[in-house]
C-alpha positions as CSV (number, residue, x, y, z in Angstrom):
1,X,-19.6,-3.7,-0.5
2,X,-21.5,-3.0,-3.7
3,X,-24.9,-5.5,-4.5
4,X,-24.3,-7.8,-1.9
5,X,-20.6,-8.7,-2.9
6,X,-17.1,-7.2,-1.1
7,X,-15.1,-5.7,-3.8
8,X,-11.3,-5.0,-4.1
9,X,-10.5,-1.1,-4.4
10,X,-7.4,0.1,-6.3
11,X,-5.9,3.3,-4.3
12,X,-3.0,4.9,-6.4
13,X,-1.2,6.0,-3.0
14,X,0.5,4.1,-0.6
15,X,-0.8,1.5,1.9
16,X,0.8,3.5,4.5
17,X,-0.9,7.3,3.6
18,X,-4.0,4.9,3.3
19,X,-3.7,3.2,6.7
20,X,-3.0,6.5,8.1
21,X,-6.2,8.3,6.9
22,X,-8.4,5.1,7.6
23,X,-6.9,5.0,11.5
24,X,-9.4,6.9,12.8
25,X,-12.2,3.9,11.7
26,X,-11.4,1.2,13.8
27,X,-12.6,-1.6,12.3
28,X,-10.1,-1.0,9.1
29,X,-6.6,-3.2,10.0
30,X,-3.4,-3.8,8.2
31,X,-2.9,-7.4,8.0
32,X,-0.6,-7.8,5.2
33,X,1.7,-5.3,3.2
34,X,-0.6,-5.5,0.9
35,X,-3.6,-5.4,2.5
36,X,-6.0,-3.5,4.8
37,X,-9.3,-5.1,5.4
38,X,-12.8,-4.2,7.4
39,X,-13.1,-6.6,10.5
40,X,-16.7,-6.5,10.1
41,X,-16.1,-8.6,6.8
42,X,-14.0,-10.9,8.6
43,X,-15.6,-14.5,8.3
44,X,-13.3,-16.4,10.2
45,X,-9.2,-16.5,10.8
46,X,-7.7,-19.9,10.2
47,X,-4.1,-21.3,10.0
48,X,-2.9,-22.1,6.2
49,X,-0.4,-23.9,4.8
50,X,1.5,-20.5,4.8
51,X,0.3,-19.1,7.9
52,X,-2.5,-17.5,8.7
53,X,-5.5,-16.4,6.7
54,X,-8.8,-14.3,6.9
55,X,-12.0,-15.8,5.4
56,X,-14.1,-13.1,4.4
57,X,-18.3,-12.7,3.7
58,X,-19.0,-13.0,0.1
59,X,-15.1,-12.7,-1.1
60,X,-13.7,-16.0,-2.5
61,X,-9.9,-15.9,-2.4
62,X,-8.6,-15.9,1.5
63,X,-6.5,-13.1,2.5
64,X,-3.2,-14.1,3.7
65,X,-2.0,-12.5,7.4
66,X,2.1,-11.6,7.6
67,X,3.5,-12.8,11.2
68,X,4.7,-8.8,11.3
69,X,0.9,-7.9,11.6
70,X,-0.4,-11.2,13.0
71,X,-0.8,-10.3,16.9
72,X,-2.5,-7.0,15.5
73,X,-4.4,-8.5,14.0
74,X,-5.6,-11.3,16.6
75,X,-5.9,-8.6,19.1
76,X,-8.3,-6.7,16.6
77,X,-10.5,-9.8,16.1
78,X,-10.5,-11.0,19.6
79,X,-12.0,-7.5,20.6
80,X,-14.9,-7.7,17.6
């Protein structure tokens, strides 16, 4: 978060060597193969026309949730 606003960070390694040096910050969760987000920034979780997506604080586009990372993911929240 940077002014007020949640920003997208570019990482030139891979998700996984990412998700594996954020695991010891628990509120950082894979949710997609493309994306890791902070719970903390979570707004809401809603179903889609695709599925589900997460809503987040002061970031516009929703954040799609793959069914492979979708009980993670509703465990995570549920314990927030």
């Amino acid at each position: 978060e940077e002014d007020g606003r949640t920003n997208k960070k570019l990482i030139r390694n891979t998700l996984k060597n990412t998700e594996e040096q954020l695991a010891r910050y628990q509120d950082m969760i894979r949710c997609h193969r493309s994306y890791i987000v902070n719970r903390k920034h979570v707004q809401k979780l809603t179903r889609g026309n695709y599925g589900l997506e997460l809503s987040l604080f002061n970031f516009p586009q929703p954040i799609h949730v793959s069914r492979q990372y979708a009980l993670k993911v509703k465990e995570a929240l549920r314990h927030h």
